[in-house]
C-alpha positions in Angstrom: 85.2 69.8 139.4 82.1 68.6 141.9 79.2 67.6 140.4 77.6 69.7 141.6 78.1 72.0 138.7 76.7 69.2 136.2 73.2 69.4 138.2 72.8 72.9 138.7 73.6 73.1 135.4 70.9 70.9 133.8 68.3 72.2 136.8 69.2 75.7 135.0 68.4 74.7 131.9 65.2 72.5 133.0 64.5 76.3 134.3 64.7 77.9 131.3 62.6 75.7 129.4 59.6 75.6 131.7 59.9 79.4 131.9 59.3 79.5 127.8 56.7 77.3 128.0 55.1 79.1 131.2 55.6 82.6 129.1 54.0 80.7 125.9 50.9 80.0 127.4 50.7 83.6 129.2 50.9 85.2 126.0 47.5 83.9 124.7 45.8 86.6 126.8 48.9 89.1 128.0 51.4 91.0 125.9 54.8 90.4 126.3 55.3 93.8 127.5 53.4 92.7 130.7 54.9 89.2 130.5 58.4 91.1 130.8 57.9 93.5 133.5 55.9 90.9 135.5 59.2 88.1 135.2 61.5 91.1 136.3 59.4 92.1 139.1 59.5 88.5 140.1 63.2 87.7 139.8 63.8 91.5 141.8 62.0 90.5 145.1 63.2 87.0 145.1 66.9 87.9 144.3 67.3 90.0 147.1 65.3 88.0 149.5 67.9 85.2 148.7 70.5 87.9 148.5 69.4 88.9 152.8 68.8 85.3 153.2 72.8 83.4 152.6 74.0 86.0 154.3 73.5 90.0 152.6 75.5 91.7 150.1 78.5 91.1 151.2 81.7 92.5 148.7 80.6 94.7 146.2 83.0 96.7 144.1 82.4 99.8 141.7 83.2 97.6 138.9 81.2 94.5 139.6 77.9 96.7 140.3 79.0 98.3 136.5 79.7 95.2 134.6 76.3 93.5 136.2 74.5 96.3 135.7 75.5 96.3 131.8 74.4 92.5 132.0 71.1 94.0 132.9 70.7 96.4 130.1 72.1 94.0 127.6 71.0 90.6 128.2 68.2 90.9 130.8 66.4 94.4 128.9 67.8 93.2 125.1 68.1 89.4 125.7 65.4 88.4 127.5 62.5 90.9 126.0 63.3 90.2 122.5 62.9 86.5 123.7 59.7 87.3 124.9 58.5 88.5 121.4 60.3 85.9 119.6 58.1 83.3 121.4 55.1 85.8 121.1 56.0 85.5 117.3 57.5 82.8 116.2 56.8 79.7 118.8 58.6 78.4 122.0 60.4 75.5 120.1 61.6 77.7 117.1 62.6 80.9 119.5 64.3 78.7 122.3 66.7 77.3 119.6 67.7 80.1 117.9 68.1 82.0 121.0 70.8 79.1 121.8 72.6 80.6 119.2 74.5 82.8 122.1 77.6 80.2 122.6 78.7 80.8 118.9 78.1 84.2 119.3 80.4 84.0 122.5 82.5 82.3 120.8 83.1 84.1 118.0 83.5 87.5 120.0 86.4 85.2 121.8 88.1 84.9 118.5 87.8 88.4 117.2 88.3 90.0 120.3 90.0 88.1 122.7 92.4 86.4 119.8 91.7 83.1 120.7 92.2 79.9 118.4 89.9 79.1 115.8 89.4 75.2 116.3 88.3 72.2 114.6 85.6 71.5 116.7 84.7 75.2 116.3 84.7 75.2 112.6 82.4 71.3 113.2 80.3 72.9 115.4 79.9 76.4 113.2 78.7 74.3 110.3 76.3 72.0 111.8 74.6 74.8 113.7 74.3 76.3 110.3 72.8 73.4 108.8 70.6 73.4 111.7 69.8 76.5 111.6 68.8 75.9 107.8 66.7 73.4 108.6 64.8 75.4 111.2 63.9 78.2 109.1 62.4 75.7 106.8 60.3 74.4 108.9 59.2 77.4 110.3 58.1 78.8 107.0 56.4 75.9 106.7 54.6 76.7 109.4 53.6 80.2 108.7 56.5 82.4 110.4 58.4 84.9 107.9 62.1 84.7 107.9 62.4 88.5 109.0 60.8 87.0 112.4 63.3 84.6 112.9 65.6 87.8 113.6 64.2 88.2 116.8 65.3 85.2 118.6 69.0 86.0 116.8 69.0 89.5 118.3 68.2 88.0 121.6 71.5 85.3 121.0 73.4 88.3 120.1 72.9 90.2 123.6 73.1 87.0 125.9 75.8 85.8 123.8 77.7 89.4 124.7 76.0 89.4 128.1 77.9 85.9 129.3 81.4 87.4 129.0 80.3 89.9 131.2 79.2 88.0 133.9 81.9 85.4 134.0 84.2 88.5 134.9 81.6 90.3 137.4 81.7 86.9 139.0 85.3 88.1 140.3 84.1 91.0 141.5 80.9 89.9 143.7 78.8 87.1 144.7 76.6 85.7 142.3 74.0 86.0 144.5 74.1 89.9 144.8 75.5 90.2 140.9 72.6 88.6 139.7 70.3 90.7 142.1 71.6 93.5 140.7 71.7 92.3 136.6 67.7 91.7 137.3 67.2 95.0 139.4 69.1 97.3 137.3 66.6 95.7 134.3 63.8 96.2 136.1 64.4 99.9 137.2 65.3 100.8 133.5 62.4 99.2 132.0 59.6 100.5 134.4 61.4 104.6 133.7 61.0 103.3 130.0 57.0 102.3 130.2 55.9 105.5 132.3 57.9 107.6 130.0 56.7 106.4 126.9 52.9 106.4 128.7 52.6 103.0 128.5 51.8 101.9 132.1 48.8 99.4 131.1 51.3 97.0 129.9 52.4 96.2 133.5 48.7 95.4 134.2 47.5 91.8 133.7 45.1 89.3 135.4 44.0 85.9 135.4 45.3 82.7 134.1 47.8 85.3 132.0 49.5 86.8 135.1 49.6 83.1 136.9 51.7 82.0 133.6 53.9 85.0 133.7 55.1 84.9 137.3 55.3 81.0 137.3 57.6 81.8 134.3 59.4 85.0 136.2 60.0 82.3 139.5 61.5 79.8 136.7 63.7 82.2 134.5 65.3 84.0 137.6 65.9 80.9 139.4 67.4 79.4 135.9 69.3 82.3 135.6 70.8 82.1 139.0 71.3 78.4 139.2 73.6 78.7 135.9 75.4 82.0 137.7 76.6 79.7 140.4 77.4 76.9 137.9 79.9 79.5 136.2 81.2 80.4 139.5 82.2 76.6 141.0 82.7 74.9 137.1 84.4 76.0 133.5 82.6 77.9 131.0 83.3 74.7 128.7 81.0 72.5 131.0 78.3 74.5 131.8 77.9 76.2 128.7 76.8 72.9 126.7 74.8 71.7 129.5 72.7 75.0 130.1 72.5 74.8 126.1 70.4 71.7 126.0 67.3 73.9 127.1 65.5 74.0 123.7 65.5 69.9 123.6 63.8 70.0 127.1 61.5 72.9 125.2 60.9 70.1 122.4 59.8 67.8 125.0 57.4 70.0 127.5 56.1 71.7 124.1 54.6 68.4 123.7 53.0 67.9 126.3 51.8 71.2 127.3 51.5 73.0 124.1 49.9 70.8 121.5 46.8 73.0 121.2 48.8 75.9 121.1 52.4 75.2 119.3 52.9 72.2 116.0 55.8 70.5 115.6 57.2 69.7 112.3 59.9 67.4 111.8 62.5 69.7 110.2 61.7 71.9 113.6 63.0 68.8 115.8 66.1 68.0 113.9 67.0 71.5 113.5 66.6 72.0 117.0 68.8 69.5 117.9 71.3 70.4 115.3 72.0 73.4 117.2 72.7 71.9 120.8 74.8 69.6 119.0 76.8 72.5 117.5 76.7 74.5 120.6 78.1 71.1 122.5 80.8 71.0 120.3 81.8 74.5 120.1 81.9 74.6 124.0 82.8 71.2 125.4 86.0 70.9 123.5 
C-alpha cells in the first residue's frame, strides 16, 4: 500500500477538524441552517471544478450516481447537519468525538448484516469506546449540556457510519472525484427544495465574520471529505478508517488554541475523547 494513503488520510482528518472549529466559531453569529447550506454550496462548485479539472466525469453508471446520491441524503443531509447542530449545541470537542462513533456503527452493521466475525479486538475496542463514551457524557454534564443533546452527535455517527459502506461500493462504480461531486450536489439540491418549501430562505442568508467561518469551514469539510474518498479508493478500509478517526484529538488540540473564549475543556472531556479514537483504532486497524 503507498503511502500515500497514510497522508491523505491524516490531511483528511486535519480537514475535518479545522472545518469544526471553523463552523464553531461561525455559529456565534449564524445559524447552522446557514452554516449548512453555505458548506454545501462550497463543496458543489469546487467538486465539479476539480471534477472538469483531472479530466471530467468520466464513467458514470446508473448505480454509482444512485448509491452516491443516497450518500448524499444520508450522510451529507443526515450526517453532516445534525453535526452542525451538535456543535451548535453541545461543543466542537464533545460533538467531534461522539460523531467518531461511525466506525462502530459500521462495524456493527458489518456484523449484523454482512455476517462478519465478531472479534477480540472488536469486543476491546466496543468496551473502551463505551467507557469513553461514559466518561464524556460526564464531563459534559458538567459542563452544562443535557444528555438528550448528546443524541445529536450519535444520530450524525449513525448516518456516516451507514453512509461509509455506501461509498466504498460506489467507489467501484465511478471516480471519487465525480462520486463525491455528486454525494455533495445531490445534498445541496435536496436541502435548498427543503428551505424554499418550508419558507425558510433567510437561513441561506449570512454576512460578515459568520459567512467567512462557514465557507472557510465548507473549503475544509469538502476537501476532507474528498481527500478520505481517495484514501478509500488506493488503501483498506482498516487503514484509513483509524487514521481519518483521529480528527477529534486534532479537535482537542485547535479547540485550544482557537476556542478558549468560546469552548472549556474538562479533563473527563480529553480522556473520553481519546478513549474513543483508541476504540475506533482498534475496532478498525485489526
Amino acid at each position: 500500500m503507498p503511502r500515500t494513503v497514510y497522508v491523505l488520510a491524516l490531511i483528511a482528518a486535519f480537514s475535518s477538524a479545522g472545518a469544526t472549529i471553523f463552523i464553531r466559531q461561525g455559529l456565534r453569529g449564524g445559524t447552522s441552517f446557514a452554516g449548512f447550506w453555505i458548506n454545501l454550496a462550497v463543496g458543489t462548485v469546487g467538486l465539479w471544478v476539480a471534477v472538469f479539472a483531472t479530466g471530467g466525469i468520466g464513467h458514470v453508471s446508473a448505480l454509482g450516481f444512485a448509491l452516491f446520491g443516497l450518500a448524499g441524503l444520508i450522510g451529507t443531509i443526515g450526517g453532516r447537519l445534525l453535526r452542525f447542530v451538535s456543535i451548535e449545541k453541545v461543543g466542537a470537542a464533545i460533538s467531534s468525538a461522539l460523531t467518531n462513533l461511525n466506525p462502530l456503527i459500521s462495524s456493527c452493521l458489518a456484523v449484523l448484516l454482512l455476517g462478519e466475525r465478531v472479534t477480540p479486538t472488536i469486543v476491546a475496542g466496543t468496551v473502551v469506546i463505551v467507557l469513553g463514551t461514559i466518561l464524556l457524557s460526564g464531563g459534559g454534564l458538567r459542563l452544562g449540556v443535557r444528555p438528550a443533546q448528546l443524541a445529536l452527535p450519535v444520530l450524525s455517527a449513525l448516518c456516516f457510519g451507514v453512509v461509509a459502506i455506501l461509498r466504498k461500493v460506489g467507489l467501484s462504480q465511478m471516480s471519487a472525484v465525480t462520486g463525491t461531486a455528486v454525494n455533495v450536489t445531490t445534498a445541496l439540491v435536496a436541502f435548498t427544495a427543503f428551505l424554499i418549501a418550508s419558507g425558510n430562505r433567510d437561513a441561506m442568508g449570512v454576512r460578515g465574520r459568520s459567512l467567512a467561518h462557514f465557507v472557510a469551514a465548507g473549503i475544509t469539510e469538502n476537501a476532507g471529505v474528498f481527500l478520505n474518498v481517495v484514501a478509500l479508493g488506493l488503501g483498506t478500509v482498516s487503514v484509513v478508517a483509524p487514521l481519518y478517526g483521529s480528527a477529534p484529538i486534532f479537535v482537542l488540540v485547535l479547540s485550544y488554541f482557537f476556542l478558549r473564549g468560546v469552548e472549556i475543556l474538562s479533563g473527563r472531556v480529553v480522556v473520553g475523547t481519546v478513549m474513543i479514537v483508541l476504540g475506533v483504532y482498534l475496532i478498525t486497524a485489526f
